[in-house]
ROBAKE-407829 format. One record per residue: residue in one letter; x, y, z of N, C-alpha, C, O in turn. Coordinates in steps of 0.05 Angstrom, whole numbers, plus 5000, padded with zeros to 4 digits. Atoms other than C-alpha are relative to their C-alpha. Layout:
AXYZXYZXYZXYZ ...
***
This chain:
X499450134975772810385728501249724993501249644970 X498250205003776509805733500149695027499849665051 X500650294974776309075770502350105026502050015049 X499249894974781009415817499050165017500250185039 X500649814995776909925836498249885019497849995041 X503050114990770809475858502249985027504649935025 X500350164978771109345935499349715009497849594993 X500550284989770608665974496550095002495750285015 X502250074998762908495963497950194976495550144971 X500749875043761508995886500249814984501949644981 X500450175024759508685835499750274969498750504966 X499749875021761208865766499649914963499449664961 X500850145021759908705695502650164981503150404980 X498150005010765808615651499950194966498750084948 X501049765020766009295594502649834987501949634975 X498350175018772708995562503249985021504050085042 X497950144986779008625575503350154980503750134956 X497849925016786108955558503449885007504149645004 X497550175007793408815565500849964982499550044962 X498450125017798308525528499549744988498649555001 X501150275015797207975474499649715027497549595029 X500150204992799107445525498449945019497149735020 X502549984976795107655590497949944989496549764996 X502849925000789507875555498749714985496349694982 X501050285011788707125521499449915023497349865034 X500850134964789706895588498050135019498750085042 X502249874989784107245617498149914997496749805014 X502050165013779707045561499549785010497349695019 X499850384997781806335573498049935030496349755033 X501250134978779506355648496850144995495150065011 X501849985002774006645629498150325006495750375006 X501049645001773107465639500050004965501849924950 X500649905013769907665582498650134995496450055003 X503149855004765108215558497849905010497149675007 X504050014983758008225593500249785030498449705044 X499050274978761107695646499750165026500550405028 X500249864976759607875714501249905032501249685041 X497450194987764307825771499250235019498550465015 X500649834973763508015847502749955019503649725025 X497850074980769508145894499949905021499450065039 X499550174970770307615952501550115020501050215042 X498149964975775707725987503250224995503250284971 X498549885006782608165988502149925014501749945038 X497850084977789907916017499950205026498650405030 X499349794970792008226085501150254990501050485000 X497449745009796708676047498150194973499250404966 X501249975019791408815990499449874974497449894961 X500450125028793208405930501249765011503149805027 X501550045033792407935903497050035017496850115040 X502449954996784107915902499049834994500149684978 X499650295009780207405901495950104984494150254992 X502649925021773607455845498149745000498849524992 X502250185014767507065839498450054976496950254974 X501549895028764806995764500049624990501449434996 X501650295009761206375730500249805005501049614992 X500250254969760205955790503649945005503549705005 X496950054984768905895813501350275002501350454985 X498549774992773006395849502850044987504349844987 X498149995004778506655821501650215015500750395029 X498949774983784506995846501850124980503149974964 X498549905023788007525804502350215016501450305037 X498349715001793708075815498950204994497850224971 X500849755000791908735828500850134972499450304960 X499149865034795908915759499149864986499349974964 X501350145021792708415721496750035002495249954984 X503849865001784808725746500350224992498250334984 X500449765012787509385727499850004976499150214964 X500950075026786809085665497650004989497550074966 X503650074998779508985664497450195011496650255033 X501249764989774909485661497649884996496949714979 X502150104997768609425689497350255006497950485011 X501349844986761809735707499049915025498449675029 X500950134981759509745773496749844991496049864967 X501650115004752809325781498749975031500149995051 X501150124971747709115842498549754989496349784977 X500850285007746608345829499649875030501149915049 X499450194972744207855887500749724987499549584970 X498750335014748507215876499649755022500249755046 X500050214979747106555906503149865002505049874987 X496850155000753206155930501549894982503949854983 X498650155025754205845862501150284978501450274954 X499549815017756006525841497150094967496850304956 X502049905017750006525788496850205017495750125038 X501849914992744307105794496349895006494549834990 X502449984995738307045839497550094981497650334975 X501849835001731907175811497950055014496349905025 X500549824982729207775842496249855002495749624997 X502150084988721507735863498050124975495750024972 X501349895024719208165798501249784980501149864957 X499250175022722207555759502750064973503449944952 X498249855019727708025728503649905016504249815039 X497650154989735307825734501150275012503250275025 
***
């Protein structure tokens, strides 16, 4: 599955990042990387671009640049700062 795939309000945990040398630095750079966990906010009117929350700031990516990014789904509760709640059993 893939960061495109997730719906407005899935959360996913980042399995790896691909592309082309230049994207896929640039990805890194903002900060998708392995085990990183990113929940979809919002989606244009038209569909793309999308807009991602991951280690507390929203980003907004192109639909061809999340098909890049494969993910698994996940069920996280996130507080507004984008970092995970912990649950009531003390587990993240």
């Amino acid at each position: 599955m893939t960061l495109r795939d997730l719906k407005v309000g899935q959360s996913g945990r980042v399995i790896s990042v691909g592309g082309e040398k230049g994207l896929r630095r640039r990805l890194l750079e903002m900060g998708i990387t392995p085990r990183t966990l990113v929940t979809v906010k919002k989606t244009a009117p038209l569909g793309d671009p999308i807009e991602v929350l991951l280690r507390g700031y929203v980003l907004t990516l192109r639909l061809e640049d999340a098909e890049k990014i494969t993910v698994e789904e996940t069920q996280h509760d996130l507080c507004p700062c984008g970092k995970p709640k912990l649950r009531q059993d003390n587990t993240l």
